[in-house]
LUMMISE-582919 format. One record per residue: x, y, z of N, C-alpha, C in turn; residue in three letters. Coordinates in steps of 0.1 Angstrom, whole numbers, plus 5000, padded with zeros to 4 digits. Example, Ala and Ser with C-alpha at 12.3 -4.5 7.8 and 13.67 -1.06 7.14 Angstrom:
LUMMISE-582919
513249435078512349555078513249675078Ala 512849785071513749895071512950005079Ser 
***
This chain:
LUMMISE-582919
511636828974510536908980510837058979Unk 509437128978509737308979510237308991Unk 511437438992511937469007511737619007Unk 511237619018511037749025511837829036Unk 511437879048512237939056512937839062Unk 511937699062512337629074513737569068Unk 513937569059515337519051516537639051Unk 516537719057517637899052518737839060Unk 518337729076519437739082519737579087Unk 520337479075520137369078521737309073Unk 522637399083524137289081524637189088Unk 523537189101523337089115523336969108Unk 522536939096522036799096523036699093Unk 524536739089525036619084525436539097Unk 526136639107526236589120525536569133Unk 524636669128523636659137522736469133Unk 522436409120522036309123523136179118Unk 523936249117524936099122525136039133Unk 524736069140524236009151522935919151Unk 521636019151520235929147520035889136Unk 520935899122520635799109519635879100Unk 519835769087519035849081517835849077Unk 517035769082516035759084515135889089Unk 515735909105515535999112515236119103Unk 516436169095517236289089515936289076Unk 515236179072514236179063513036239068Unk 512436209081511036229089511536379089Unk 513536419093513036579100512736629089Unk 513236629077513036689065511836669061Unk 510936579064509636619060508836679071Unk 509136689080508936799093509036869087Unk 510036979084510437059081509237119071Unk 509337049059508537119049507237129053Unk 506036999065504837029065505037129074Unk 505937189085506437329091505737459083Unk 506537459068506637519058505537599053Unk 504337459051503537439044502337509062Unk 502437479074501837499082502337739086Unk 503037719082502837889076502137919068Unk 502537879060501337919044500137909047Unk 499937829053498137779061498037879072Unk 498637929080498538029087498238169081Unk 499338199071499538329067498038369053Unk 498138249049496738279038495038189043Unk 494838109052494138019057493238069070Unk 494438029078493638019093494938049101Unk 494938189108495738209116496138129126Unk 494938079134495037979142495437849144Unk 496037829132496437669128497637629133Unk 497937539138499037449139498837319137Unk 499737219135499637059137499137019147Unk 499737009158499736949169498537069181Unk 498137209176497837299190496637399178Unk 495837429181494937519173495037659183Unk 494637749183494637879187494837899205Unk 496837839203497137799219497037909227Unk 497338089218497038219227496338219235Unk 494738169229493638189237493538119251Unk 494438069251494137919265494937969273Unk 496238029269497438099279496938139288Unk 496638139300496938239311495538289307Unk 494338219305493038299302492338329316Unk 492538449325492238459336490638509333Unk 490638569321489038589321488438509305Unk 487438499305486538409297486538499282Unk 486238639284485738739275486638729263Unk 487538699261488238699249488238519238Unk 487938469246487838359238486238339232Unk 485538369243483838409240483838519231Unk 484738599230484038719214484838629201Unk 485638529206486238459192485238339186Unk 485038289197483738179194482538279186Unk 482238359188481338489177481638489165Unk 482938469159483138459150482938389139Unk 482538429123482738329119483638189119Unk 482838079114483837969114484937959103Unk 486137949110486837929097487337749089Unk 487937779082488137659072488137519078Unk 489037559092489537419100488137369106Unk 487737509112486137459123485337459112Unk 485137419099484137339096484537219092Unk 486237179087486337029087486036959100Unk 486237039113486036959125484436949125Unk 484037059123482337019125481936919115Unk 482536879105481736789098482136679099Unk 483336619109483636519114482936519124Unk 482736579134482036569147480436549142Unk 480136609136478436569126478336429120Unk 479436359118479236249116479436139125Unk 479936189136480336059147478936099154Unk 478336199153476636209164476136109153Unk 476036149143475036109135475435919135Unk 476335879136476335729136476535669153Unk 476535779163476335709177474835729181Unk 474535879181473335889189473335909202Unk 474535989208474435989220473536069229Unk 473636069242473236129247474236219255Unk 475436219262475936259266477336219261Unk 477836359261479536369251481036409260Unk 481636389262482536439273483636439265Unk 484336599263485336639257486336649266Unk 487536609261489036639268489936729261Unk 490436839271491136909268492436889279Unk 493436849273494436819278495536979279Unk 495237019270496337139271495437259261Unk 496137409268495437529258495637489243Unk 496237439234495937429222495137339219Unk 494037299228492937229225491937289231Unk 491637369235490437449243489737509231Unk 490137619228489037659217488637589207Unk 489037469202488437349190487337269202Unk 487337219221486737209227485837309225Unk 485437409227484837559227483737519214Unk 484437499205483837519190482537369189Unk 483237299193482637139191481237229201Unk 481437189213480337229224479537289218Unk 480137419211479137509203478437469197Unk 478937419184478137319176476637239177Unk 477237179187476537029195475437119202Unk 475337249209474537299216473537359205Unk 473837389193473037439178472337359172Unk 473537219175472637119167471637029169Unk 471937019182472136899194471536939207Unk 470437039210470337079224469936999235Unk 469836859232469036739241470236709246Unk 471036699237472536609243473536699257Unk 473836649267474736659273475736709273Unk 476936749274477836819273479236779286Unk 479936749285481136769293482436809290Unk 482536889298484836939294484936869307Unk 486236749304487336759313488736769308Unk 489836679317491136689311492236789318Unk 493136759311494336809319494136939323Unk 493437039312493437199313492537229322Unk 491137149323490237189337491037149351Unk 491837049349492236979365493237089366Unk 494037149359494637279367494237399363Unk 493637429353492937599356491837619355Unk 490837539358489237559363489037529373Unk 489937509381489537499394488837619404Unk 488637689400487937839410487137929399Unk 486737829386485737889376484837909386Unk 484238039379483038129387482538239375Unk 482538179358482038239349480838229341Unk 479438249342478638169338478338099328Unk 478938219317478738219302479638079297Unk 480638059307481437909300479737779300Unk 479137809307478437669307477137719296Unk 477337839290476337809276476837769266Unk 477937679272478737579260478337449265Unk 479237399279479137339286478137299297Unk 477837159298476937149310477137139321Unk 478437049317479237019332480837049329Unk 482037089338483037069345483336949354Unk 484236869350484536769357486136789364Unk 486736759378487736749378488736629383Unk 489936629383490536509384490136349381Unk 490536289383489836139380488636129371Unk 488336079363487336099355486735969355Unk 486835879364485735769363484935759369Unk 484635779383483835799388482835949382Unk 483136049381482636169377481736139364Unk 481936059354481536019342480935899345Unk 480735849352480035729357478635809362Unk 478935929373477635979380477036089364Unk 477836149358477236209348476036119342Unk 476335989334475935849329474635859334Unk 474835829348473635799354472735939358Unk 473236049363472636159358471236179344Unk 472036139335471536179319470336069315Unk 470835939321469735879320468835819329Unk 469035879338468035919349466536009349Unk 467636099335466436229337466236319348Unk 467136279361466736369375467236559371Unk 466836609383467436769380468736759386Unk 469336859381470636879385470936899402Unk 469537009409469237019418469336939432Unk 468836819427468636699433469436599433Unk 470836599429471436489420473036529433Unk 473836419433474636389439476136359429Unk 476636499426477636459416478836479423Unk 480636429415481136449423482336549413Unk 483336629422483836689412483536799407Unk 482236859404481436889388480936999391Unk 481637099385480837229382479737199369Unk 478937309376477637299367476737419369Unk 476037509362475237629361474137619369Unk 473437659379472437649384471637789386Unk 470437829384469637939387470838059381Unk 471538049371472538139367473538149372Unk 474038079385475138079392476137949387Unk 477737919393478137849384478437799401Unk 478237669401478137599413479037469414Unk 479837469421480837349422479937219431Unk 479537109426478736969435479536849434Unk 480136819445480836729451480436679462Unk 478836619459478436609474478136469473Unk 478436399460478836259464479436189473Unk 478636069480479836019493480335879488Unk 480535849472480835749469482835779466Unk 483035679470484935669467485035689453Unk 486135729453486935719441487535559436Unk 487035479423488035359421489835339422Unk 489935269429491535279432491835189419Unk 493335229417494235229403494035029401Unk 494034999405494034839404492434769395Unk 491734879402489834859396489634889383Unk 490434979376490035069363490234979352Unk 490934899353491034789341491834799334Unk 492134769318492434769309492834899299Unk 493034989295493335109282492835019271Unk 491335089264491434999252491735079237Unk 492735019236493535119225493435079208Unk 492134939207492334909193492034999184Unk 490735049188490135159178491035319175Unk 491935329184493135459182494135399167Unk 493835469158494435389145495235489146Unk 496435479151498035569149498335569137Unk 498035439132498635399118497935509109Unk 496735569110496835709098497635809103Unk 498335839113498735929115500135969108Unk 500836029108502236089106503236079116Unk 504836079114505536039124506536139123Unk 506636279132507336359131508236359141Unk 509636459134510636469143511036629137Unk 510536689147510536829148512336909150Unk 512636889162514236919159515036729165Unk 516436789159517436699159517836649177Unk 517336609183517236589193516636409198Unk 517536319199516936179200516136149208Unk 515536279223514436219230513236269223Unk 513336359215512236429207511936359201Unk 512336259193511836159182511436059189Unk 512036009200511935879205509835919211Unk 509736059215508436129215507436119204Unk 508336179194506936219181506936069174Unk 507835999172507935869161507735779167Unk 506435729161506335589161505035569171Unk 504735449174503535449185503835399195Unk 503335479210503735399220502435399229Unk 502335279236501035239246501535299258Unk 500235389264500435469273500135409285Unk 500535349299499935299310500835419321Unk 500435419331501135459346501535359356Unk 502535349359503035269369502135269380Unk 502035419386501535519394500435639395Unk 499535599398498835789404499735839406Unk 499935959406500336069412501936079416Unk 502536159427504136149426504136079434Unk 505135989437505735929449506636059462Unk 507436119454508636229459507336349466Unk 507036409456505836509461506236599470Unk 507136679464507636779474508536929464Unk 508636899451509536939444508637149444Unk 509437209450508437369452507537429436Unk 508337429425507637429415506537349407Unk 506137209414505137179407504137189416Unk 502537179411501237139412500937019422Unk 502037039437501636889445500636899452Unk 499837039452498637039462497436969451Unk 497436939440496836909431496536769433Unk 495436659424495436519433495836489422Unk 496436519409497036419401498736439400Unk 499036469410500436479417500336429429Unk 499536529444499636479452498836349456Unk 497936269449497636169457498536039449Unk 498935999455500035889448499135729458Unk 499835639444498135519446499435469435Unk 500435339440501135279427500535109423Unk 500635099413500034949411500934809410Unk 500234769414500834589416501834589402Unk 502834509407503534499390502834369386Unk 502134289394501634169379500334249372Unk 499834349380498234409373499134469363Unk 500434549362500534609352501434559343Unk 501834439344502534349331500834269325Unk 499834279329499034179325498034309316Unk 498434449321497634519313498534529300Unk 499934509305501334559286500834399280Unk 500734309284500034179275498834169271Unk 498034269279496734309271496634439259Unk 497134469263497234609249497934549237Unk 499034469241500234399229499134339225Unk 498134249229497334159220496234299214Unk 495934409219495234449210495834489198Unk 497034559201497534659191498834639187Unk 499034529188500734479179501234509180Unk 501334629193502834709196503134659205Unk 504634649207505734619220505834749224Unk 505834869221506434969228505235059237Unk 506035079250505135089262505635229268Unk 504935339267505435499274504735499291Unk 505135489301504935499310504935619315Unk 503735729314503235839317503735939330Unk 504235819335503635869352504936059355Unk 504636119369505136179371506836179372Unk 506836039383508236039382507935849390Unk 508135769378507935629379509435579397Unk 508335509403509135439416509935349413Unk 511235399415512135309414512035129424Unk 511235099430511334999438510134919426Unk 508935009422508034979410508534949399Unk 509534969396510234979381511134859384Unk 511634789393512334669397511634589398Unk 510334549401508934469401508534429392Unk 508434559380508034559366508734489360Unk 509934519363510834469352511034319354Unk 511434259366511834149371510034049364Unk 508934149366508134029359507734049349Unk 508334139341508234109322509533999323Unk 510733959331511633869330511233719333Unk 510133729344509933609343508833569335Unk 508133669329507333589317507833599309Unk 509033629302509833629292509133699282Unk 508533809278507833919274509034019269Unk 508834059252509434089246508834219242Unk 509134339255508434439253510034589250Unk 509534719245510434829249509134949259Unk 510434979263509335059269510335209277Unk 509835329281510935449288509535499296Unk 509935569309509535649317509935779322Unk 509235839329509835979335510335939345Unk 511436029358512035909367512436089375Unk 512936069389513836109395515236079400Unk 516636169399517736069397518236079415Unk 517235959417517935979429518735819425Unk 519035819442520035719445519535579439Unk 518535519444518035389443518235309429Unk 518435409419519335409404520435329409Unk 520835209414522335199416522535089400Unk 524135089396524235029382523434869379Unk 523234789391522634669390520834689388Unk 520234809392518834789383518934879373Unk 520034949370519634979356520034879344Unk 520934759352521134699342519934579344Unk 519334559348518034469353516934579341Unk 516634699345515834749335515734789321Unk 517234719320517834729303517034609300Unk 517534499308517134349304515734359301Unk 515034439306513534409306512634489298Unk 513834579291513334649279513234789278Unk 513634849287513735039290514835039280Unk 514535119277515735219265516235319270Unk 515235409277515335599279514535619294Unk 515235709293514435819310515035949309Unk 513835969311513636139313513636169330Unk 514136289332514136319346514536449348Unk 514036519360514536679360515936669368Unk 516636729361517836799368517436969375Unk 516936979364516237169368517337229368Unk 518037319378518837399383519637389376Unk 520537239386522037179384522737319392Unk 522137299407522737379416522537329426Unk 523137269438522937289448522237339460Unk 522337459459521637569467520537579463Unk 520237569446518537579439518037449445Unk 518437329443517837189443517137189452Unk 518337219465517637209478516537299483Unk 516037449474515137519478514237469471Unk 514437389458513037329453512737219459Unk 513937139471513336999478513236939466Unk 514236919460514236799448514336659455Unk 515336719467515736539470516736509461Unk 517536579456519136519448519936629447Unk 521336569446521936689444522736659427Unk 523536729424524236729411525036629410Unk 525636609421527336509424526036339422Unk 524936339428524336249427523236139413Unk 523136299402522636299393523736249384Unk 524936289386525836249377526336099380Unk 526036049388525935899393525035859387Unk 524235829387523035799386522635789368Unk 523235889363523035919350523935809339Unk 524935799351526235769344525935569346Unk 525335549353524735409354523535389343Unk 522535469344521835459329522635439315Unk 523435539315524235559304525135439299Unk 525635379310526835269305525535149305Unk 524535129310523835019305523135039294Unk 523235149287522735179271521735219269Unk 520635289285519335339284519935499281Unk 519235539272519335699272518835769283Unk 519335859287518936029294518736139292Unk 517736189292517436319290517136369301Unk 517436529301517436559315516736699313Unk 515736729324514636849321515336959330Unk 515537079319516537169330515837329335Unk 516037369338515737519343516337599346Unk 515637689342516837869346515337949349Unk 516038029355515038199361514238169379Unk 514437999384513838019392514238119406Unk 513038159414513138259419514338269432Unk 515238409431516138399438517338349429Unk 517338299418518738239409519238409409Unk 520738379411521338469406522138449391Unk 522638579381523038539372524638439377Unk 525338419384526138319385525938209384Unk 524838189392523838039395523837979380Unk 523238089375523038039355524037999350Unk 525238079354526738069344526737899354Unk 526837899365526937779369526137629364Unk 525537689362523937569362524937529350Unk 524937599337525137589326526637489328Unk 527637579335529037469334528637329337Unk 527837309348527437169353526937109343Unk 526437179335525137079324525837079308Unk 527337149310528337099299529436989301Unk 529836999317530236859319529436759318Unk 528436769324527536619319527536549306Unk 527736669296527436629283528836519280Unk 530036629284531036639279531236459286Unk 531036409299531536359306530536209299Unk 530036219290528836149281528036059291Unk 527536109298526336079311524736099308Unk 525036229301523336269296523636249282Unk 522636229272522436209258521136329252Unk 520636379260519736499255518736519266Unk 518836689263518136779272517436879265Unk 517036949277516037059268516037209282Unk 515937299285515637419291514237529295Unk 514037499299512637559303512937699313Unk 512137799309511937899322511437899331Unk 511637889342510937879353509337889349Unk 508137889356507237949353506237939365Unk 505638029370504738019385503637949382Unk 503037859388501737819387500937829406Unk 499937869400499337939413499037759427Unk 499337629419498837549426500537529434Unk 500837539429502337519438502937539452Unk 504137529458504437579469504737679469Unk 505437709457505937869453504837929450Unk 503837959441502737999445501738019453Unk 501737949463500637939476501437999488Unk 502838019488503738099494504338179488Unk 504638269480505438369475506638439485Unk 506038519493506738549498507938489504Unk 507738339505509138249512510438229502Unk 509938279487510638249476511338369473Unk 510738499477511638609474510338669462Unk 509438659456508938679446507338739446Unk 506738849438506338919438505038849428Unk 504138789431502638809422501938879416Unk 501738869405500938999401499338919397Unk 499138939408497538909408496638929402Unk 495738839393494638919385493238829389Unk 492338939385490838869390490538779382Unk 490238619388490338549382488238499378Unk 488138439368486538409363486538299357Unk 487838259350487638159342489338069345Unk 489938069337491237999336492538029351Unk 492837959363494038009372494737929371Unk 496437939365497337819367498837939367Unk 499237979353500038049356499838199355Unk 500738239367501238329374502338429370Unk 501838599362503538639362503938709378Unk 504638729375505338759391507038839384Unk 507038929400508738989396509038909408Unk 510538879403511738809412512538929420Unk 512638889434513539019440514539079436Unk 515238959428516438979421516539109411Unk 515439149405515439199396515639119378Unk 516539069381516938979366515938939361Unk 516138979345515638909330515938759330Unk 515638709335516238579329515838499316Unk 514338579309514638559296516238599285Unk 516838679288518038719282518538589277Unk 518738519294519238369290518738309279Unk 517838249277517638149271517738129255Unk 518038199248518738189236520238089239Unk 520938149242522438129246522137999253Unk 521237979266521737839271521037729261Unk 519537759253519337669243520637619232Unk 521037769229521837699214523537589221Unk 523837649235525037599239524337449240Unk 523337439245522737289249522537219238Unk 522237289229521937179214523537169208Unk 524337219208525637189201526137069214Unk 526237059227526936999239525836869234Unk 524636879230523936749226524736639218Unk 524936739207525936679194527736669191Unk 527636709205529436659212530236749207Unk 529636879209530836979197530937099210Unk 531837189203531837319211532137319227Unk 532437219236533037239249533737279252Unk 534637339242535537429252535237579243Unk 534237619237533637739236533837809252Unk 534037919253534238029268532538009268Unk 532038019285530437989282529938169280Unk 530538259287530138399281529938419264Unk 530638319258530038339242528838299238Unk 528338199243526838189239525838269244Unk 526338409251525138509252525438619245Unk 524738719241524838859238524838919242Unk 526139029249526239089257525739199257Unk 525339269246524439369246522739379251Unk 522639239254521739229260521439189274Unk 522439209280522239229295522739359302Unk 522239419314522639469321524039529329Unk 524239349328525439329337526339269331Unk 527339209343528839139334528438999338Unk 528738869327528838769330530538769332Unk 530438719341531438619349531638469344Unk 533338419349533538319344532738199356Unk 532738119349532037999360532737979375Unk 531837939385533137909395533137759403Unk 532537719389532737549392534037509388Unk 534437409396536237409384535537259379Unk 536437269367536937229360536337059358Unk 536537009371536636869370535536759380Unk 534636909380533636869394532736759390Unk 532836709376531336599372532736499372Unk 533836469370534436369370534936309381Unk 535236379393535236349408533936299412Unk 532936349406531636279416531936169408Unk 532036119401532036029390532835889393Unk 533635959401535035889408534635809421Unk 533635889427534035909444533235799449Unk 532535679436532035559445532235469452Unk 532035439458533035269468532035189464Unk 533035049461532434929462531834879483Unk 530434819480529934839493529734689497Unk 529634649508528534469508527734549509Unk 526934449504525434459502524634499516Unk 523534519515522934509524522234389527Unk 521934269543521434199541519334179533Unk 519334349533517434279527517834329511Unk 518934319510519234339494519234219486Unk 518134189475517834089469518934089455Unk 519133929454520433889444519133829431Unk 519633859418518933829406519633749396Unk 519533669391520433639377520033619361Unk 520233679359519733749342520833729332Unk 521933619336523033579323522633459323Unk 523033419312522733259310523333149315Unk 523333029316523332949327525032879326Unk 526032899333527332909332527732719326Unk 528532689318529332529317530232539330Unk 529332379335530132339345531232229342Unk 532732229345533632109340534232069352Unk 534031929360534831909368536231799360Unk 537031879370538631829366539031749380Unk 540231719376540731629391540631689405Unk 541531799408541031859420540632019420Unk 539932089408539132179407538132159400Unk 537132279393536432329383536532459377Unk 535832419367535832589359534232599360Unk 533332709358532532739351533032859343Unk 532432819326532532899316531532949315Unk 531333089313530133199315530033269297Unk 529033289295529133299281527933429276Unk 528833529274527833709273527333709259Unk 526833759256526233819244527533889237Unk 528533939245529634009239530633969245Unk 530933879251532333799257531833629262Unk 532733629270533133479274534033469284Unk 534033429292534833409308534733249314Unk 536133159317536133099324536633109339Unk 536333079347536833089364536932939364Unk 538132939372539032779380538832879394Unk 538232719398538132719413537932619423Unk 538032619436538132469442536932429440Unk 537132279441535332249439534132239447Unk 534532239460533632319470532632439468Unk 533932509463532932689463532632659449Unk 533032609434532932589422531332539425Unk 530932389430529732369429528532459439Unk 528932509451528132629460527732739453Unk 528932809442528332879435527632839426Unk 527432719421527132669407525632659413Unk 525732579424524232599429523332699428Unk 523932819440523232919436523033039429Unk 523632999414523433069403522032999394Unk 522532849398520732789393519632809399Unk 519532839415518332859419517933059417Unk 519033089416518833299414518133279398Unk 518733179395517933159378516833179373Unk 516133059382514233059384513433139390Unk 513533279377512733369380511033349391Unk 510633239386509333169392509633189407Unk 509833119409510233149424510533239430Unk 510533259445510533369453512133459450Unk 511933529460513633669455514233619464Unk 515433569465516633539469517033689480Unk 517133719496518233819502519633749499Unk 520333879501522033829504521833799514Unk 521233799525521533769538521533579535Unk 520533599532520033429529521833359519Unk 522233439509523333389509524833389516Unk 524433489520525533529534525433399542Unk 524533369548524333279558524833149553Unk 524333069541524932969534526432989531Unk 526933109527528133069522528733109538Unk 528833149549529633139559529333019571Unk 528332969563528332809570529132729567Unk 529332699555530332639545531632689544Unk 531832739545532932869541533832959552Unk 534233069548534633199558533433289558Unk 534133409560533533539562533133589544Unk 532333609543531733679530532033759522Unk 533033839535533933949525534533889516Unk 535733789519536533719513536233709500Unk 535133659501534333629485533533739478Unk 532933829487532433879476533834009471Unk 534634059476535634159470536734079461Unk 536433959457537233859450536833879436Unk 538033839427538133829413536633779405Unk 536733639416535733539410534133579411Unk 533433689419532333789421532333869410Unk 533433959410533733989404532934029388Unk 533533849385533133829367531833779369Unk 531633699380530333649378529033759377Unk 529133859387528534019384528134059374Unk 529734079366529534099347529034029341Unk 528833899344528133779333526333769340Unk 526033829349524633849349524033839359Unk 524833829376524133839390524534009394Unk 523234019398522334149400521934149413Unk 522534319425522034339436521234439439Unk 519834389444518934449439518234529454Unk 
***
């Protein structure tokens, strides 16, 4: 293939994909060149172009309307007429009456913008609607008129009900005037009018039905892997069916996100048989096993539900989620969530400070994450972990710190890939709706059209852009198991700070002590026992037995008296039949100290022990 710039700096790849194969190492390299080729289309074509984002400037932080409205003036270029003559042909073979565009993120707003346009030139009978991710957080306090000589309607959050009263709206024929919508900005007498005067509920998550995903042909599309990074691919490559465990967060407290918002703050989780019956409904449309669970941060008590009944339908699915690392991660449901087909979790770490966590109200701390991670990791699900620097109040120590913590992780092989983000204000937040509590300064602008992010100065004074060169490139080498004992002051440029970095003042050995410091516990009695290994050979001999246990990757016999030999033999057959109800320890406690001793005896014994490893789970 021609190479371009995107090839000047590529000595990563031998080791960088010895790890992901070469396979992988084929897709990045043809990343790479349509990269290449996506300059040349820029630099001679259409400025605006990208693959995946069309003219994302314009959507950034668009507090007023006026600059995207004198670009829609413009001639159309090359791209907006292959779009218009796609979109000219889906009218032309439906006939609609009403069209509802989604804009999920700013590199889809102005191609939304353009379509509307179109449609209102070509098309002025037909209806119009924007919703989507980008109106549910920065159209919320539109008050611009000129957006609705695109648009007819603004829709926000939930979009079933809202598109349900549109529906009926349009062919109804009634006035806007008169009409009971919910959600829904809309122009009236020139004013731009928010109507939510519906008193009809919202469908709860159990009513919505099915995702019908036959007609989404993935199969024309392309399968990119942008950088060397295995949760990035596990992202761009390949096709995955999208469901939600969950509305909204469970945790709902974290200071930097959007919880005053209802597609965070209202949380609504679903039945696990509705949503193993929706992954056997999609698998029959679309021949895929692999399932991306969307949600904010998937409920660990939900994800033990799920899993336990893809087990008892015996359902041969993959699937990863977004997660929080708290506690309820203990090693026996991550190994329950292997069985049932998770590969990967994503989750924020953020900080990887202490003192930060707890002002964000994460709900974890570092010593806890590295538990937790380290249970994913030995049951062979990948982690990625979502991190942050600049938030307000960090000092530059905190960074040199954050950073040591999130080199032992690597080093301590707990995480498998991460990524860095800068802080960023969003006006729906706790840190935005309070500034002042955070130490940080708003810089307010009059808003008409687009409010989400916020620049703001930090008390601190600190750049903490300076950072992020240095903690990206240290993070991508710690991905690929190289450079840990690099001094961490070398991955910055010191000409470009102010000040002195300082050596870390974590020591040394802080991710391997939390690592250390678990105790074996009894259970709790409402703690439910599972069994997920296959069903042990029973041999009785003169005055014992063995059961022979038989793994995928070993083999274990136990001699034992035949009392407790057949007691356990029992109930490892009834923990068996998934069908049936969930087994407490209490419920085994009670049986085996009927028969028996004290519980302890048995469960801190050899013979627990192995049976554990060969496939009884405390759940």
């Amino acid at each position: 293939m021609p190479e371009a710039s995107r090839f000047t700096e590529n000595d990563y790849m031998e080791w960088a994909f010895g790890n992901m194969g070469m396979a992988d190492k084929a897709k990045h390299l043809a990343t790479l060149y349509i990269e290449d080729l996506t300059d040349f289309i820029q630099e001679c074509v259409d400025a605006n172009f990208g693959v995946s984002k069309y003219a994302e400037q314009l959507g950034k932080s668009a507090n007023s309307f006026d600059e995207l409205h004198e670009e829609l003036s413009y001639k159309l270029s090359y791209i907006d007429k292959i779009s218009r003559s796609i979109l000219a042909q889906r009218v032309a073979e439906h006939q609609p009456k009403l069209i509802c565009i989604s804009a999920p993120f700013p590199g889809n707003l102005f191609s939304a913008f353009r379509c509307a346009q179109y449609l209102k030139e070509a098309y002025p009978s037909i209806k119009i609607a924007l919703g989507g991710g980008f109106a549910n957080t920065e159209l919320r306090s539109i008050n611009e008129p000129k957006v609705f000589d695109y648009f007819d309607f603004i829709t926000l959050d939930d979009g079933e009900l809202p598109i349900e009263l549109l529906h009926s709206f349009v062919t109804s024929k009634s006035e806007t005037k008169d009409f009971l919508f919910k959600r829904t900005f809309l122009r009236e007498s020139g004013e731009v009018l928010y109507n939510n005067f519906s008193l009809r509920k919202d469908y709860k998550q159990a009513e919505l039905g099915t995702p019908d995903y036959s007609d989404l042909l993935l199969t024309h599309y392309i399968s990119v892997i942008e950088v060397a990074n295995p949760m990035h691919s596990l992202w761009s490559d390949g096709r995955w069916n999208k469901l939600t465990m969950a509305h909204g967060c469970y945790w709902g407290k974290c200071t930097f996100c959007d919880i005053s918002l209802d597609y965070i703050g209202h949380y609504e989780p679903i039945a696990a048989s509705i949503l193993v019956d929706r992954m056997e409904a999609i698998l029959a449309q679309t021949n895929e096993r692999g399932f991306h669970f969307v949600d904010e941060a998937a409920p660990p008590a939900l994800m033990r539900e799920v899993a336990l009944e893809i087990l008892k339908r015996n359902l041969d699915v993959t699937w990863w989620t977004n997660i929080r690392f708290e506690k309820n991660f203990t090693r026996d449901l991550c190994i329950l969530l292997k069985a049932s087909g998770c590969i990967a979790v994503s989750g924020g770490l953020e900080v990887a400070s202490n003192r930060l966590l707890k002002l964000i109200d994460k709900g974890v701390t570092v010593e806890q994450v590295a538990q937790v991670t380290r249970h994913f990791t030995e049951t062979g699900i990948m982690v990625h972990a979502y991190l942050m620097y600049g938030y307000p109040t960090q000092t530059v120590q905190e960074t040199i710190d954050s950073l040591e913590m999130v080199r032992q992780l690597f080093e301590a092989e707990v995480i498998q890939s991460g990524f860095w983000h800068q802080f960023a204000l969003t006006a729906h937040s706790p840190v935005g709706l309070n500034p002042d509590a955070y130490g940080i300064t708003p810089h307010l602008e009059k808003i008409s059209f687009a409010n989400n992010d916020v620049q703001f100065t930090d008390s601190t004074g600190i750049d903490h852009s300076a950072f992020s060169f240095g903690l990206k490139k240290s993070l991508y080498n710690y991905m690929h198991g190289i450079c840990f004992d690099t001094p961490l002051h070398e991955w910055f440029d010191a000409e470009e700070f102010e000040f002195d970095l300082h050596a870390t003042t974590i020591p040394a050995d802080f991710i391997i002590k939390s690592l250390t410091s678990e105790e074996e516990k009894i259970p709790r009695l409402t703690d439910k026992l599972v069994w997920i290994g296959n069903a042990p050979i029973l041999n009785e001999l003169d005055d014992y037995i063995t059961l022979t246990f038989h793994h995928n990757k070993s083999s274990e016999t136990l001699e034992m008296d035949t009392d407790l030999g057949l007691w356990l033999m029992n109930w490892i057959t009834k923990l068996q039949d998934h069908s049936v109800g969930i087994t407490t320890f209490k419920a085994f406690k009670e049986s085996f100290e009927e028969d028996f001793e004290e519980i302890e005896n048995l469960w801190f014994s050899e013979e627990i022990y192995t049976i554990r490893e060969m496939g009884l789970l405390i759940l």
